[in-house]
C-alpha positions as CSV (number, residue, x, y, z in Angstrom):
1,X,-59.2,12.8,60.1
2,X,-58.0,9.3,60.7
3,X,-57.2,6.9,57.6
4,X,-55.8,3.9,57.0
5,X,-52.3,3.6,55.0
6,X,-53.0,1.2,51.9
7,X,-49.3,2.0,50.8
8,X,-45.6,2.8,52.2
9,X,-46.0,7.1,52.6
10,X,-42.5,8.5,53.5
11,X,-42.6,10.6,56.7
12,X,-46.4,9.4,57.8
13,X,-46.6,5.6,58.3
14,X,-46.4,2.1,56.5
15,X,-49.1,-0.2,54.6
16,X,-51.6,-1.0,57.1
17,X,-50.9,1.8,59.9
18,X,-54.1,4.3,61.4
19,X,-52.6,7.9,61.1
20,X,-54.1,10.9,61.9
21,X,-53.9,13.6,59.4
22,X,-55.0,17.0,58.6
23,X,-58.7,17.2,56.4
24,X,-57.1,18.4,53.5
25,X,-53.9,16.2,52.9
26,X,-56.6,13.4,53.7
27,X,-59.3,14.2,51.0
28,X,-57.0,15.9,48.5
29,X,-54.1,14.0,48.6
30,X,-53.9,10.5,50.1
31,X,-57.8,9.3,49.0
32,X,-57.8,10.2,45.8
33,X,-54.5,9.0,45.1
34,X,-55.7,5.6,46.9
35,X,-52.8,5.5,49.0
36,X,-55.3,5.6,52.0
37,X,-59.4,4.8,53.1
38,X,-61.1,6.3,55.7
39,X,-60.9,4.5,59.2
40,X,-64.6,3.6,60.3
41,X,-65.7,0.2,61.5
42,X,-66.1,-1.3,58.4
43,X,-62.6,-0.8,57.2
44,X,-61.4,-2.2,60.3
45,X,-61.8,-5.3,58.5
46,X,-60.1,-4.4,55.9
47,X,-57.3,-3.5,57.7
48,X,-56.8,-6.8,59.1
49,X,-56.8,-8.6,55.6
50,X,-54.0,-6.1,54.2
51,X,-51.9,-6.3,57.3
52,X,-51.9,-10.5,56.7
53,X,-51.4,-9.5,52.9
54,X,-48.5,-7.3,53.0
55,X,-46.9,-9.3,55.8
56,X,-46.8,-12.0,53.1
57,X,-46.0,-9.8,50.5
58,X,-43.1,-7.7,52.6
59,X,-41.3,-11.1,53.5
60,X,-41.7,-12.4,49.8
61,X,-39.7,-9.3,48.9
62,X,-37.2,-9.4,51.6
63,X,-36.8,-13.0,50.5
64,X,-36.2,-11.7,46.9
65,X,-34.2,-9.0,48.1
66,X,-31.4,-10.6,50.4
67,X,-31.3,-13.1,46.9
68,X,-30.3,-10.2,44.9
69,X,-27.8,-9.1,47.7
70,X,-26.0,-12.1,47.3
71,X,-25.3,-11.1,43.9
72,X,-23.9,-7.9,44.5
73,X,-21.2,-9.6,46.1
74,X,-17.5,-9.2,44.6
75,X,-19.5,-6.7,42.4
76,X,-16.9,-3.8,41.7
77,X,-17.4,-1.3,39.2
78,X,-14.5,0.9,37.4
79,X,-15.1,4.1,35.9
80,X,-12.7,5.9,33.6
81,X,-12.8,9.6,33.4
82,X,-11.1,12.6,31.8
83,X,-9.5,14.9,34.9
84,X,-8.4,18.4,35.4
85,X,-5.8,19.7,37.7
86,X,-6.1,17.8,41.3
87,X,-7.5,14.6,39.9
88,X,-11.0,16.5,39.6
89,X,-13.5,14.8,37.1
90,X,-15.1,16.8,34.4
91,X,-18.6,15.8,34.7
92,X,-19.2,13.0,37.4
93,X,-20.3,9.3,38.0
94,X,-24.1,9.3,38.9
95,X,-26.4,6.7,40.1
96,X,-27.2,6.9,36.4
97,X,-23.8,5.6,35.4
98,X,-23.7,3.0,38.1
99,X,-27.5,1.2,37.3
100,X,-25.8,1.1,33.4
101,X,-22.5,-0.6,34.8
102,X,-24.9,-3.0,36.7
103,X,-26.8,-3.4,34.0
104,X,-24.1,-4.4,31.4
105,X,-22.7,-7.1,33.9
106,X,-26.7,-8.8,34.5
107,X,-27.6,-6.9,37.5
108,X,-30.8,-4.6,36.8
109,X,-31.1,-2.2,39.8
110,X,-33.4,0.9,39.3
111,X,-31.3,4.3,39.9
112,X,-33.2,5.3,42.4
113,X,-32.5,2.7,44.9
114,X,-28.5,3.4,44.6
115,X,-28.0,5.5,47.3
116,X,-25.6,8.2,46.0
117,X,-26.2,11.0,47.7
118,X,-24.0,13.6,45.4
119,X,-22.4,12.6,42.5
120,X,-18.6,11.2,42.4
121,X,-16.3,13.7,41.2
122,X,-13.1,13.1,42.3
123,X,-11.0,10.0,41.9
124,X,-10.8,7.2,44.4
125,X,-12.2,4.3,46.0
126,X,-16.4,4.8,47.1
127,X,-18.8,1.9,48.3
128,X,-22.1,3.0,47.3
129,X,-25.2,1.3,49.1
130,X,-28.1,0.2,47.0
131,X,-31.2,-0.4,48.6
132,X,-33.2,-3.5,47.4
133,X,-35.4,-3.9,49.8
134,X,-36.5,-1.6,53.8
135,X,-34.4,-3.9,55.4
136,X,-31.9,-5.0,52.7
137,X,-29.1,-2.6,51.6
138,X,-26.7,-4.0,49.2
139,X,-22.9,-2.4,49.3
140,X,-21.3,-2.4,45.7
141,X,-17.8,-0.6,45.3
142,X,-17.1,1.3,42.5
143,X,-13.6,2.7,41.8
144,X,-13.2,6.2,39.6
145,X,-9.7,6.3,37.9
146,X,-7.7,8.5,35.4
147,X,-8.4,8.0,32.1
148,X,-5.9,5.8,30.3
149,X,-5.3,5.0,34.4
150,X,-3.5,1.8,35.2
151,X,-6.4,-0.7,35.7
152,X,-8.4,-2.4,32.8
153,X,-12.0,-1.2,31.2
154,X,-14.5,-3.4,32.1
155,X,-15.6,-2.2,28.2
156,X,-13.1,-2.0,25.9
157,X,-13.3,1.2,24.1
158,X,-13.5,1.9,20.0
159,X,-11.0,3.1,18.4
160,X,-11.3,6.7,17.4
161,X,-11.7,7.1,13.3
């Protein structure tokens, strides 16, 4: 069965594309879901209109994007965490952890565009890439130390009652 992409599908094709694809995944997955329509003559027309639309659309979010990118500049972000014997974490800094830090200083990222692909659990020095964008990757560095290290919190802590 052909069909026509309406949205980005990881691993078959982008908004706009013709792919073949097996009946099933076609009528069970991608139509109802409307992430496709069938390809016939009349949806050729179709096609044409969301190709000029998401060309629009794709460079008004690159545009947005590489704006972002600007911001995460000089962005560096300082963990402290409790250690065990050869500077191993307990627990570990996740792309959860990061999207909060961003948060806190004005930069709201969704966790899953920070590219983290296992969690931090040692000490050290890591840039992290953050996707904004298909063509737009953002590096940010982030910087795991002991706590009660040398360097300052970028939150000062409460004090313990």
């Amino acid at each position: 069965m052909e069909v026509i992409l309406k949205e980005d599908v990881p691993k078959l094709g982008n908004r706009g594309d013709v792919v073949r694809v097996a009946e099933g995944y076609g009528r069970n997955y991608l139509l109802p879901r409307k992430l496709a329509i069938r390809a016939d003559a009349a949806s050729k027309n179709v096609i044409e209109q969301m190709k000029a639309a998401a060309v629009r659309r794709s460079a008004r979010e690159k545009g947005e994007a590489e704006q972002l990118a600007r911001q995460f500049e000089g962005v560096k972000l300082v963990f402290h965490r409790k250690t065990g014997e050869r500077d191993q974490l307990f627990g570990s800094v996740t792309a959860a952890d990061l999207a909060q830090a961003l948060e806190r200083q004005g930069l709201n990222v969704d966790r899953r565009k920070i590219h983290l692909n296992e969690p931090l659990k040692s000490l050290g020095e890591y840039t992290v890439p953050i996707r904004l964008h298909r063509e737009v990757t953002a590096p940010v560095q982030v910087v795991v130390l002991k706590e009660g290290g040398e360097a300052e919190s970028p939150a000062p802590a409460e004090p313990a009652e």
